[in-house]
C-alpha positions in Angstrom: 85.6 110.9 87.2 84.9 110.5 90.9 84.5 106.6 92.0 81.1 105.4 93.5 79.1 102.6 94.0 77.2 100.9 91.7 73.4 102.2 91.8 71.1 98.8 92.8 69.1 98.8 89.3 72.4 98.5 87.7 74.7 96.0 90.1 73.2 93.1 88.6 74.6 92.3 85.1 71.9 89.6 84.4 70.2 87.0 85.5 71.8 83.4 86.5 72.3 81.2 83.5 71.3 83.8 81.1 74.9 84.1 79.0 74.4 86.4 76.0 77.3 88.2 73.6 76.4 91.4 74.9 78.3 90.9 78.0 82.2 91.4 78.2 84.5 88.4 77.5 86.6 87.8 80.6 90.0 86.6 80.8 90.6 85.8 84.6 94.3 85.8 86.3 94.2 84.2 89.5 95.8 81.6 92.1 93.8 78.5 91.3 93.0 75.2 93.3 95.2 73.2 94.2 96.7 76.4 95.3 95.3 76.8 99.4 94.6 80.1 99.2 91.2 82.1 100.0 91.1 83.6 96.3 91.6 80.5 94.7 88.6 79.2 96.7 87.2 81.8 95.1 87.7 81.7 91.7 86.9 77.9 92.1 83.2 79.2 93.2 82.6 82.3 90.5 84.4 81.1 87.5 81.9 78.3 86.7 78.9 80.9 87.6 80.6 83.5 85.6 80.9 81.5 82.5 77.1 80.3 82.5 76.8 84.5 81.6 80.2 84.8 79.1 83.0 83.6 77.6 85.7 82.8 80.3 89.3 82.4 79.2 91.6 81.2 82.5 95.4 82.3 82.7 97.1 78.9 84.2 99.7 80.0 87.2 103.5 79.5 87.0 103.7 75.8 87.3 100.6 75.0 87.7 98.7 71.5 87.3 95.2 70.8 87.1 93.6 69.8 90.5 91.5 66.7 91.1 87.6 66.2 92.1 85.4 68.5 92.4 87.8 71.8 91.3 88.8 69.8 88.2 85.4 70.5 86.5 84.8 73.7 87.8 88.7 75.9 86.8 89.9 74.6 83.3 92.9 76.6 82.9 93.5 77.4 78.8 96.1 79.7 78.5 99.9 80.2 79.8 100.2 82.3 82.4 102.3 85.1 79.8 100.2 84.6 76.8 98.8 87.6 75.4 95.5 88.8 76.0 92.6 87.5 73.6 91.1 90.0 71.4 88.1 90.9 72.4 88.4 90.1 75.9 89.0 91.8 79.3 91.8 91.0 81.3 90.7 90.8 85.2 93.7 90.7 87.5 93.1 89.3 91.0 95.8 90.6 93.5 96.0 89.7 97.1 99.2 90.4 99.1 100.8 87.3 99.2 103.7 85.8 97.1 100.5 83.6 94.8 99.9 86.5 93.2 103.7 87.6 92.0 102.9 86.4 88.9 99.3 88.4 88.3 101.3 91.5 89.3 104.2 91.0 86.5 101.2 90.5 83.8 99.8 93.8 85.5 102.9 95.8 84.8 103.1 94.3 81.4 99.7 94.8 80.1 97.8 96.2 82.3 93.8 95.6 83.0 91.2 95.4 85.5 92.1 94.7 88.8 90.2 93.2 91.2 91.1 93.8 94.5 91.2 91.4 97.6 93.3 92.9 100.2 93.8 97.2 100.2 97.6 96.9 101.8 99.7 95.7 99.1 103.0 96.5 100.7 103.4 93.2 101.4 103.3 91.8 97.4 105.4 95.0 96.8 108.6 93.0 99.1 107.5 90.0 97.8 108.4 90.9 93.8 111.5 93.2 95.1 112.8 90.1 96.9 112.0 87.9 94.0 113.1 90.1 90.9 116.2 91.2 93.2 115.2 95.1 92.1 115.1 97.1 95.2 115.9 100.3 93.8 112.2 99.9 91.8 110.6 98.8 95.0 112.3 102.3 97.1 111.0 104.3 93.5 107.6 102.9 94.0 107.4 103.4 97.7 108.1 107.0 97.5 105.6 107.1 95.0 102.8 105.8 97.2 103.6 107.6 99.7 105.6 110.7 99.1 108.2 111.8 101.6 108.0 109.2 103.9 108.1 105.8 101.4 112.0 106.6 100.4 112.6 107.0 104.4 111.3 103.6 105.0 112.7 101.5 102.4 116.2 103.0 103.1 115.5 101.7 106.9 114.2 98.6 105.4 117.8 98.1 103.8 120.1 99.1 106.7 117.7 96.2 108.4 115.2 98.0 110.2 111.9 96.3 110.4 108.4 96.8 112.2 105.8 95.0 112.9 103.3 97.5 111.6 104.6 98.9 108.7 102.9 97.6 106.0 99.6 98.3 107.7 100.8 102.3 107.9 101.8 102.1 104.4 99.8 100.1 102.4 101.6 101.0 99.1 98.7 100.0 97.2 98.8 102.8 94.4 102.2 101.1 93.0 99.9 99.1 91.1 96.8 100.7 90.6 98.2 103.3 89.5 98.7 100.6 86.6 95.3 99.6 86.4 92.5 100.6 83.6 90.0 100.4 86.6 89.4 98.6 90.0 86.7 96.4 91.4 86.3 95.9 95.3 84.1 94.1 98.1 83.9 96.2 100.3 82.7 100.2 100.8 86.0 100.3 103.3 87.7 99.2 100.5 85.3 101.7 97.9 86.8 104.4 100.1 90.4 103.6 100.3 91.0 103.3 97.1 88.6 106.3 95.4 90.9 108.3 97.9 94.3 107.1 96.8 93.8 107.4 92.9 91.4 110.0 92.8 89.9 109.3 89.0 90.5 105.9 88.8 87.1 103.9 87.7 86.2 101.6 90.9 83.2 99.4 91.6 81.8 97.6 94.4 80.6 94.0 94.5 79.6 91.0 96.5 82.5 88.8 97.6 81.2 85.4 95.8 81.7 82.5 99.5 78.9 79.4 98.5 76.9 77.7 101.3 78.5 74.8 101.7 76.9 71.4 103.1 76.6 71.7 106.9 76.1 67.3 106.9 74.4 66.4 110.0 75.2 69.0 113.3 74.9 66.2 115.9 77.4 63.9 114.2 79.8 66.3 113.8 79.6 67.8 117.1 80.3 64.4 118.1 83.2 63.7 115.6 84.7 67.1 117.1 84.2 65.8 120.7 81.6 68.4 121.7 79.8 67.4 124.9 76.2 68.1 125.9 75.9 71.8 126.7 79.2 72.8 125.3 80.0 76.1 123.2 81.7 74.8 120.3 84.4 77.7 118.8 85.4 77.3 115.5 88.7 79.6 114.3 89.4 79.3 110.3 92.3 80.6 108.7 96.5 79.8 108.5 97.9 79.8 111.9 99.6 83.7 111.7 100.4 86.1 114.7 98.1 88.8 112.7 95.0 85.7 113.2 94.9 86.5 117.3 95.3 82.8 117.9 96.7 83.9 121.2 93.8 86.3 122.5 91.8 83.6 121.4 93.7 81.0 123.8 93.8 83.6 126.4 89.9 84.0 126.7 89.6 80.2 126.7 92.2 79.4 129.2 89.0 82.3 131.0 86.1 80.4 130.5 87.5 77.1 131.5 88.7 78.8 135.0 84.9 80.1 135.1 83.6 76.7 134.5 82.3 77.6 131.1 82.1 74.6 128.8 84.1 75.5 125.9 86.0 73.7 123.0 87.9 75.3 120.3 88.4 73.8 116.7 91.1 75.3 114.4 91.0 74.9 111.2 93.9 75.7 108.8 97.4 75.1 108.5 100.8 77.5 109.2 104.4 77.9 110.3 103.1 79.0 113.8 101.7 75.2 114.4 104.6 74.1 116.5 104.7 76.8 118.7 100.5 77.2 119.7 100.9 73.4 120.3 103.6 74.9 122.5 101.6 77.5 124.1 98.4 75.2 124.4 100.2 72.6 126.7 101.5 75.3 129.0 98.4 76.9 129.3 96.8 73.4 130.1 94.4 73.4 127.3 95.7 70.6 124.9 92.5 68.7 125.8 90.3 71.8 125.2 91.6 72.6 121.4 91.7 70.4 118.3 93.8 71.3 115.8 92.2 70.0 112.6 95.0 71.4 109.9 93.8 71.6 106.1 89.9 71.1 105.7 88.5 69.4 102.7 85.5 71.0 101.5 83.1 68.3 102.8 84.9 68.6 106.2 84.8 72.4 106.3 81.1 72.5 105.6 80.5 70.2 108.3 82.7 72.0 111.4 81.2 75.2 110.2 77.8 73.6 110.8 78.7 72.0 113.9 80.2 75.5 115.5 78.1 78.1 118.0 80.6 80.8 117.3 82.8 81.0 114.1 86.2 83.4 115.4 87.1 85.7 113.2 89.9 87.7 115.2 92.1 88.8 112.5 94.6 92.0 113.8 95.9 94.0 111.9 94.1 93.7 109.0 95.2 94.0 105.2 91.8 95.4 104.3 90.2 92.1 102.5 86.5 91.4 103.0 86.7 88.3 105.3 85.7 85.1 103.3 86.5 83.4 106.7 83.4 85.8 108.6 81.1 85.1 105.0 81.4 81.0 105.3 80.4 81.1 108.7 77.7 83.3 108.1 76.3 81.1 105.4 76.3 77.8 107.6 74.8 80.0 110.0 77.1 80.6 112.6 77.2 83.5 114.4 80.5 85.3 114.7 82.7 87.3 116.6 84.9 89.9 115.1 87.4 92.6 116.0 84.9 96.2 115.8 86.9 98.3 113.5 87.8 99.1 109.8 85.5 97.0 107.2 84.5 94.2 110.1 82.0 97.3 111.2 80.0 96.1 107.8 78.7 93.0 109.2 75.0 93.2 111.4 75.8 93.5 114.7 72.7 90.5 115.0 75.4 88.1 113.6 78.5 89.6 114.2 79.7 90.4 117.8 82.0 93.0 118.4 85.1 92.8 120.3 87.8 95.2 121.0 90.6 94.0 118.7 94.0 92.4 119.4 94.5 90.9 123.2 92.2 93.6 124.8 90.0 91.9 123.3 89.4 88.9 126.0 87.3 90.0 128.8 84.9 90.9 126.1 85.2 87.3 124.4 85.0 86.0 127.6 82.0 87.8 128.0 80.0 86.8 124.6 81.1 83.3 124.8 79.8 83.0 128.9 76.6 85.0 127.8 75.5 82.8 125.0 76.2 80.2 127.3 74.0 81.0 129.5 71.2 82.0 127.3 71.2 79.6 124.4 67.5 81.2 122.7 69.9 84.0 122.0 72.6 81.5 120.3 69.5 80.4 118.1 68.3 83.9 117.2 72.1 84.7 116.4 71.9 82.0 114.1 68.7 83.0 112.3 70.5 86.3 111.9 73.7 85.2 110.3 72.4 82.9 107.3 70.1 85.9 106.5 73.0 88.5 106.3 74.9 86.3 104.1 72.1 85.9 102.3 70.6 89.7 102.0 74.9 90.1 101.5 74.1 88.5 97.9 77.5 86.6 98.1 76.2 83.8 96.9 78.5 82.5 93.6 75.6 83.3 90.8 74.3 86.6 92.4 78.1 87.9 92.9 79.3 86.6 89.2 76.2 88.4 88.1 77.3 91.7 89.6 80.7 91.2 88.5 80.3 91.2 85.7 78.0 94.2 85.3 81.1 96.1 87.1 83.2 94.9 84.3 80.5 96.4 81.9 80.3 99.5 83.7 84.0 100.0 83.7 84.6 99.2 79.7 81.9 101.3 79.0 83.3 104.5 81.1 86.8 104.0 79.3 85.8 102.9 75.6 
């Protein structure tokens, strides 16, 4: 059965707050708040929308505790993370390719289920649970698998101690657990691809990624709060602080505009090992004055540097293959963004998205957007109109994309019952 797309008539499961028995039970394995991770912001967003159309039973992580505020009311975790599956329901397995989701993966080899699928290179999760379960051998098996003739090479190098920068990206290993999967659900048509080639067969689905709107608060006071100035292209860059993020390029093409008299200020948002050393490479390039480094965001805050930014930075290289939630919350504050053109950034408008080359060769062009808009701030504006509609017309906001997820989830049951 060769994987497509959902048709339009049929992406939509039902309306918003129309919960009826016809539509599968879900039982949702995730990372969950207080857990900083981007699918647990998730799952913080869909899971209330998702249960105003089903029955919604919640697998609790590994040591998990409830959080406070706001996520309090909206993840109520019922069940231990091993429990058995409730009859009647479908088990949807989130897996990203970090070590938050070791535990989703263990109930994947167990049991099974649906996976839904946040990141296309899984080599990384694949290290993770060979480091963690101590069972290399599996991991070499499983490598090989994925990628036949040239997955046993690597992990014997990977042994003896040779490592590269790249190699997860070349292979992505990510049929050593789908290959465990009933079917898949992605966000992306990159991702549509990727996987309908790997497991040829395998029932997959697209859907929105679910990012809300969150309250932008009032522009001017932030600005001010951020120390903008008068005139001043605000850049806003969201995500941990990683080598893969482009932090670097991104200082590069400021240390640029500043030498060209462009007024520029850069905002960071998010936390990381790498803080030390970009604090590090800030002062030597003379820009500590230039950059704030804001750490962890509270929703409230986030919402309001979102709002306050001309240009959200989005300059992820390599990627893992995940739809950016990072690109879809600017987009639905309305802040244009720019973004490395290649692999599944190519989705986004090019009205609200601005290409760049990706990695370091990416400056001069940077330099270039950031010196344009600048210059020509109608065009900022029109950039703005451009990138609350694509989020919009995107339909990634929480209701629409529970809706369509769980029609995927229909879809799917009903291919394999």
């Amino acid at each position: 059965m060769s994987p497509r797309r959902l048709p339009v008539k049929s992406r939509v499961a039902r309306a918003p707050g129309s919960r009826t028995n016809e539509q599968p039970r879900i039982a949702w394995g995730s990372p969950l708040p207080p857990t900083r991770s981007g699918v647990a912001d998730y799952a913080a967003e869909v899971i209330p929308e998702l249960a105003k159309l089903t029955e919604v039973r919640v697998f609790a992580p590994p040591g998990w505790s409830p959080p406070a505020g706001r996520d309090a009311q909206t993840v109520a975790a019922e069940l231990p993370w091993d429990a058995d599956t409730p009859s009647g329901f479908t088990e949807l397995l989130h897996l990203g390719n970090n070590p938050y989701h070791l535990w989703v993966a263990r109930r994947l080899r167990r049991s099974g289920g649906l996976v839904v699928l946040h990141d296309t290179v899984m080599h990384h999760l694949l290290v993770e649970e060979a480091a963690a379960d101590q069972d290399w051998a599996r991991f070499a098996t499983e490598l090989e698998a994925a990628h036949p003739g040239a997955g046993g090479v690597l992990a014997r190098a990977r042994s003896w101690g040779f490592l590269g920068p790249r190699e997860a990206f070349l292979f992505p290993a990510r049929a050593a657990y789908l290959s465990l999967a009933r079917g898949v659900i992605v966000h992306g048509e990159r991702a549509l691809k990727q996987v309908s080639e790997c497991c040829p067969g395998l029932p997959v689905r697209q859907v929105p990624l679910a990012v809300a709107a969150l309250p932008t608060g009032d522009r001017r006071e932030w600005r001010r709060r951020l120390g903008g100035e008068d005139g001043e292209i605000l850049l806003v860059h969201l995500g941990f602080l990683t080598p893969a993020k482009g932090l670097h390029a991104v200082v590069g093409a400021l240390s640029s505009l500043v030498s060209l008299g462009v007024k520029a200020r850069l905002i960071v948002v998010g936390e990381g090992t790498e803080e030390a050393s970009f604090r590090a490479v800030l002062s030597a390039a003379g820009l500590a004055d230039r950059v704030v480094l804001w750490g962890f965001a509270t929703r409230e805050e986030l919402g309001g540097i979102l709002g306050a930014a001309d240009l959200g930075l989005v300059t992820r290289f390599p990627t893992a293959g995940e739809t950016s939630a990072a690109a879809l919350r600017f987009l639905a504050a309305g802040t244009p963004i720019v973004i490395p053109g290649y692999a599944q950034f190519l989705a986004l408008p090019t009205s609200a998205a601005l290409r760049v080359p990706p990695g370091e060769t990416g400056i001069a062009d940077l330099v270039r957007w950031v010196s344009h808009l600048a210059q020509y701030p109608a065009e900022l504006t029109r950039a703005r109109e451009s990138a609350r509609r694509a989020w919009q017309e995107g339909r990634h906001d929480p209701a629409s994309a529970a809706a369509e997820l769980l029609g995927a989830v229909g879809e799917i049951n009903a291919l394999l019952a």
